[in-house]
C-alpha positions in Angstrom: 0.0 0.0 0.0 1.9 3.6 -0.9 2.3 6.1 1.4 -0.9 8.6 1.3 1.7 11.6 1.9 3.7 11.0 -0.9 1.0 12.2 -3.2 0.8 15.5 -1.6 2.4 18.0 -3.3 6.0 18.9 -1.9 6.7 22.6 -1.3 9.4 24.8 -3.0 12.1 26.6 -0.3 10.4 29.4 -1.3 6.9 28.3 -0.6 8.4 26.5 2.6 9.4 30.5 3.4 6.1 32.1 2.8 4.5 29.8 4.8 7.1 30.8 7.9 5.9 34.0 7.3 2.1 33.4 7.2 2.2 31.4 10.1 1.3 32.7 13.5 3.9 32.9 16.2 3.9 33.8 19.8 1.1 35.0 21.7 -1.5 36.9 20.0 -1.7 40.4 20.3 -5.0 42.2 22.1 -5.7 45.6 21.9 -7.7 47.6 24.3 -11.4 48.7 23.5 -10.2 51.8 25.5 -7.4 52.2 22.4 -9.6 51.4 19.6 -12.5 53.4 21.2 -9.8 56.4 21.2 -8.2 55.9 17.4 -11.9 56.3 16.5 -12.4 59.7 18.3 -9.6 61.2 17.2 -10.5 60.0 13.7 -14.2 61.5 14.1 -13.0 64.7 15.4 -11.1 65.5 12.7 -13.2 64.8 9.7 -15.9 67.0 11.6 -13.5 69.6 11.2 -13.0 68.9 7.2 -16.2 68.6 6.9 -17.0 72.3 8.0 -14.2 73.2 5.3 -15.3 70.8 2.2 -18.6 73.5 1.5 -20.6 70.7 0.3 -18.0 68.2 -1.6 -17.1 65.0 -0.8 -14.1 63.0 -0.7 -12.9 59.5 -1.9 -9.5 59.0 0.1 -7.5 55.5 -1.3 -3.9 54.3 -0.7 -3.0 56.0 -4.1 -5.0 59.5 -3.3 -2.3 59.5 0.1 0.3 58.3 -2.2 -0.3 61.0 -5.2 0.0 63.6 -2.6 2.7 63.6 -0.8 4.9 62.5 -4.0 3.5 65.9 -6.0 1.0 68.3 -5.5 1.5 69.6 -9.3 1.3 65.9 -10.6 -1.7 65.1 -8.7 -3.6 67.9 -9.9 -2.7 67.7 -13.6 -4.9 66.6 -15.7 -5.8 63.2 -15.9 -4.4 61.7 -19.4 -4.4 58.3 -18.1 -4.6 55.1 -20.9 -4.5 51.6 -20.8 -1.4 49.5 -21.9 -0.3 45.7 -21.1 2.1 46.9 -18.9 -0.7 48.6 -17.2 -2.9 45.8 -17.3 -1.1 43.0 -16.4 -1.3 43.6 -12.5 -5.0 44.0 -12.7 -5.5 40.8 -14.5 -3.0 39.1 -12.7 -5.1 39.9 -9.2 -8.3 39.0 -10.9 -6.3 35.3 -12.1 -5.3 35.1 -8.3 -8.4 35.5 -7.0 -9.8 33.0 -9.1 -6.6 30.9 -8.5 -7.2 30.9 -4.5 -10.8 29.4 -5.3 -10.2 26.6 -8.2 -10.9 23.2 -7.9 -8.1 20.6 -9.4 -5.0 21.7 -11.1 -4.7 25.0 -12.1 -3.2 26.7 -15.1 -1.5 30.5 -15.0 -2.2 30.8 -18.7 -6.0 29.6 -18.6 -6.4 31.3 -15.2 -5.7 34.6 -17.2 -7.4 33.5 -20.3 -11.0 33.5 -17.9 -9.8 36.7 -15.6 -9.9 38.3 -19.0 -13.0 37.0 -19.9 -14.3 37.9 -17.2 -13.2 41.7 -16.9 -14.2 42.1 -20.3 -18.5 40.9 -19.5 -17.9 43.5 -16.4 -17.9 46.1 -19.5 -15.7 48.2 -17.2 -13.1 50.5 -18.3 -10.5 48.1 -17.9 -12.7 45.3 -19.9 -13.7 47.5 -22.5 -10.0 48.0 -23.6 -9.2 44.6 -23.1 -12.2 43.8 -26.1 -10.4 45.7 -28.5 -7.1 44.4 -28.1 -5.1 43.5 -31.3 -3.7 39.7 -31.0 -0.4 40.6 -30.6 -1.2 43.4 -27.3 -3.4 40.3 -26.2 -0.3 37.9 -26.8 2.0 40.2 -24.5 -0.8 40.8 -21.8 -1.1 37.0 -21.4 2.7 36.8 -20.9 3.0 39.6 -18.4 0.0 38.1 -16.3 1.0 35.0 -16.4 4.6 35.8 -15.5 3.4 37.2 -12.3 0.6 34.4 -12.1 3.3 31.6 -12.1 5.1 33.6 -9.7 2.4 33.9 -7.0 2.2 30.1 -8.0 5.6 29.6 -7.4 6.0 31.4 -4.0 2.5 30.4 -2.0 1.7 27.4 -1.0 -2.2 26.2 -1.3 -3.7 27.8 1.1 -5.9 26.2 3.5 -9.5 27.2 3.1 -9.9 27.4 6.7 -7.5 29.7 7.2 -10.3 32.1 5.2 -8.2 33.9 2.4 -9.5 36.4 0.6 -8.5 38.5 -2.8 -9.5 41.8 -3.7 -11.1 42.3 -0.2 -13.0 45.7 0.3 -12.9 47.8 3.2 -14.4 51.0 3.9 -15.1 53.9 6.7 -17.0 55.0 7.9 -20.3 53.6 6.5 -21.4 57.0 5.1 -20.5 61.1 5.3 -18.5 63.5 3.4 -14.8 61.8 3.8 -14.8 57.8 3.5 -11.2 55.3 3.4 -11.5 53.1 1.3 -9.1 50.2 1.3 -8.9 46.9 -1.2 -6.4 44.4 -0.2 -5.0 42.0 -2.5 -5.2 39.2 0.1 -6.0 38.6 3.5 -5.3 35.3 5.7 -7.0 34.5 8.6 -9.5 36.4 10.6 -9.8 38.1 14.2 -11.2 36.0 17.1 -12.8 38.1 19.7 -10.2 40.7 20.2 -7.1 39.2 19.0 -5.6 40.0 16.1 -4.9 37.4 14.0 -5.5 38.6 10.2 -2.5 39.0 7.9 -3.0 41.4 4.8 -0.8 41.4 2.0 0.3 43.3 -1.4 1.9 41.8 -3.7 4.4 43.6 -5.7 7.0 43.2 -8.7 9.8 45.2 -9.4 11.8 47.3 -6.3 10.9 48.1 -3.1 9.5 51.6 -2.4 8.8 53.3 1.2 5.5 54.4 -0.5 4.5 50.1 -0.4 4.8 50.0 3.2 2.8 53.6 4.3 -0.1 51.7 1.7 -0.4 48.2 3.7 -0.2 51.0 7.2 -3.2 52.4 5.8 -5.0 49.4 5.0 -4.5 47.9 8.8 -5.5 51.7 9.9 -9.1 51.3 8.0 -9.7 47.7 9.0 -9.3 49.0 12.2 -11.6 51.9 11.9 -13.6 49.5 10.4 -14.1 46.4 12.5 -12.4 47.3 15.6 -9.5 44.7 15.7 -6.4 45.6 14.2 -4.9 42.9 11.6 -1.3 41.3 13.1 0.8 41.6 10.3 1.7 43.6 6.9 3.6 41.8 4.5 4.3 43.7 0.8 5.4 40.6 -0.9 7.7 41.3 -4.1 7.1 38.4 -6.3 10.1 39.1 -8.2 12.8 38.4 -5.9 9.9 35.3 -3.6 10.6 37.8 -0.7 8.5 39.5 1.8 8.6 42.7 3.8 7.0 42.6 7.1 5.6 44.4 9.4 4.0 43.8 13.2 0.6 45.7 13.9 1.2 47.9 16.9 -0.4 51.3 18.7 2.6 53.5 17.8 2.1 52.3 13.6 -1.7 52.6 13.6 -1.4 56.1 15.4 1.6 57.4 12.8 -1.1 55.9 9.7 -4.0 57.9 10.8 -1.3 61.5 11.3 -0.6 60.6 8.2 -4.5 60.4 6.6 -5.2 63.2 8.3 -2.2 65.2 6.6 -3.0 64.1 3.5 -6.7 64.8 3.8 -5.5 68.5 5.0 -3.2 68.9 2.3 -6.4 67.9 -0.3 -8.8 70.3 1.4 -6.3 73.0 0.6 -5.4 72.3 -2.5 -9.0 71.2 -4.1 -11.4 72.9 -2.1 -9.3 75.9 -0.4 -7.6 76.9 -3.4 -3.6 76.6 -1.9 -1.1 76.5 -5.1 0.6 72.8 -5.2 4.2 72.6 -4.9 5.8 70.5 -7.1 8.1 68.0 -6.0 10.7 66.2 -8.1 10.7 62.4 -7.9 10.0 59.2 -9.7 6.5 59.8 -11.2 8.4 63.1 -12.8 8.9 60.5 -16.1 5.3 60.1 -16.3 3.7 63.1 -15.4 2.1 65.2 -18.3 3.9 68.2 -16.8 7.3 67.2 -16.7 8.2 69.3 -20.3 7.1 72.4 -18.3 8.6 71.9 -14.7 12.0 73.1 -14.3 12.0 70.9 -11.1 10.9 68.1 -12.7 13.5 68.8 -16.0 16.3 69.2 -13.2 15.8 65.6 -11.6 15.2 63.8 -15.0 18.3 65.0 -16.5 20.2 64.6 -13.3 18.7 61.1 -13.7 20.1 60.6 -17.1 23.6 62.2 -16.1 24.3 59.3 -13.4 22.4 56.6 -14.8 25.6 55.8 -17.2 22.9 54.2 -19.9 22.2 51.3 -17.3 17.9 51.0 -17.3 17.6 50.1 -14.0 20.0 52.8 -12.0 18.1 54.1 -9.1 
C-alpha cells in the first residue's frame, strides 16, 4: 500500500518560506477597547473639522489619493491623461487570475487562469474590460505573458492555502459607512480572521519590481481602516515582491496605527487645501516626474530627469 503523503504535493524553499511568514507565532496580540474606542475619536474629530471646510463636496480618500499627494501636489492635480497599456494591465489581471486561482478546484493553469480573468473583466464592461475587447492579437499575446509571469510567480512562492485559514482576494474595506470623507481600502489578500479581540488577520500586497517606502505607508493604511472599520487591528503587513519570492514585514502595533492615521489626516488637509481651499501645489521632483504630463514644463521636474540621465551611465535600471 503507498504512502498517502507521498501524493501531496512537496513545497518549493520558497513556498516553505512564505509559509514561515504566514504562520502565526507567539502569543497573539489584544488591543484595548479603551485604544480602539480612542483611534476612533480622534479619527471623528477630525473629519468633523473637514467637513466644516469641504462646503458641500465629498471625498474618496485610497492608498494612491495619500500616495499621489505627498509625491507631488503639481502631478496630482494635472490633468488626468491616463490610458490603458499591457504593462498597465497585467497587474489588474493578474489579481483577478489570483483570486480565481485561490478558489479553483483541481490543477490550475497560470495561462487559462488569465485566459477566464480576462474574460471575465471584459462581461464587467468596465473600463479596464472594454480595452481589453479591442485588443489586437499581438497586445493580447503580451498581456497574457506579463500576467502570467506574475501568475506563475504567486504560484511559485505560495503554497495552497488552507481554506480554513479564510483567504481572501481583492477584499474591500471602507469607513466609515457614510459622510463627506470615506477610506476606502482593497487588499489584495488577506489570511486568517480576528477572534474576539485578538488580532490574527494577515493582509498582503503583492508587488514586482523594487521596493518603495511608499508600499509599506499603503499596507499602514489598509490595517489603519480595517481597524476603523471592524475594531481589531490585523497582526501583520507583509508587501510581498514576487520578483525576488521575498516579503517585507511588518507587526501591527499602537505607535504604527497612530503614525497611519497622522498621516491620513495630513494628507486629507493637504487635499482640502489644494481642491477645495484653493492653496497653489508645490511640485516635488521624484519618480512619477517621467510620467507626469507636466514634466516638459517643470524646471523641477526637467532638473531631476536629466540629473537622472547624467548618473544613470545608460544602465535602465540605475536608481
Amino acid at each position: 500500500m503507498s504512502d498517502h503523503s507521498s501524493a501531496l504535493p512537496r513545497l518549493t524553499p520558497a513556498q516553505e518560506s512564505t509559509l514561515a511568514v504566514l504562520r502565526r507565532s507567539g502569543e497573539p496580540l489584544v488591543f484595548t477597547e479603551a485604544f480602539i474606542n480612542d483611534l476612533r475619536d480622534e479619527a471623528n474629530e477630525a473629519f468633523a473639522h473637514f467637513t466644516d471646510r469641504l462646503n458641500g463636496n465629498t471625498m474618496f480618500i485610497t492608498k494612491h489619493t495619500l500616495a499621489s499627494v505627498f509625491d507631488c501636489e503639481a502631478h496630482y492635480l494635472a490633468p488626468d491623461d491616463f490610458s490603458w497599456t499591457p504593462a498597465r494591465a497585467r497587474g489588474q489581471v493578474a489579481h483577478r487570475a489570483i483570486q480565481l486561482l485561490i478558489n479553483w478546484r483541481g490543477e490550475a493553469v497560470p495561462t487559462e487562469l488569465v485566459d477566464d480573468a480576462v474574460k471575465r473583466l471584459v462581461n464587467e464592461e468596465s473600463g479596464l474590460g472594454l480595452w481589453l475587447d479591442t485588443l489586437e492579437p499581438a497586445d493580447q499575446a503580451d498581456l497574457r505573458g506579463q500576467a502570467g509571469d506574475l501568475v506563475t510567480k504567486f504560484m511559485e512562492c505560495f503554497p495552497p492555502l488552507d481554506p480554513r485559514s479564510r483567504p481572501v482576494t481583492e477584499s474591500s474595506t471602507q469607513w466609515p459607512v457614510d459622510g463627506p470623507i470615506l477610506l476606502r481600502g482593497r487588499s489584495d489578500l488577506t489570511i486568517g480572521r480576528p477572534e474576539g479581540r485578538e488580532s490574527r488577520k494577515l493582509i498582503v500586497d503583492l508587488k514586482s519590481g523594487r521596493v518603495q517606502a511608499r508600499h509599506r505607508e499603503d499596507l499602514r493604511f489598509y490595517a489603519l481602516v480595517e481597524t476603523l472599520s471592524r475594531r481589531v487591528p490585523p497582526r501583520l503587513l507583509a508587501s510581498f515582491y514576487l520578483d525576488s519570492a521575498q516579503p517585507i514585514t511588518e507587526d501591527v502595533t499602537e505607535g504604527l496605527l497612530r503614525s497611519a492615521l497622522r498621516r491620513t489626516l495630513d494628507g486629507i488637509n493637504a487635499l482640502v487645501e489644494l481642491k477645495v481651499e484653493g492653496r497653489p501645489a508645490v511640485a516635488q521632483p521624484g519618480a512619477s516626474c517621467r510620467w507626469c504630463p507636466l514634466a516638459t514644463t517643470c524646471a523641477p521636474g526637467q532638473a531631476y530627469l536629466n540629473q537622472r540621465d547624467d548618473n544613470s551611465d545608460g544602465d535602465a535600471f540605475a536608481p
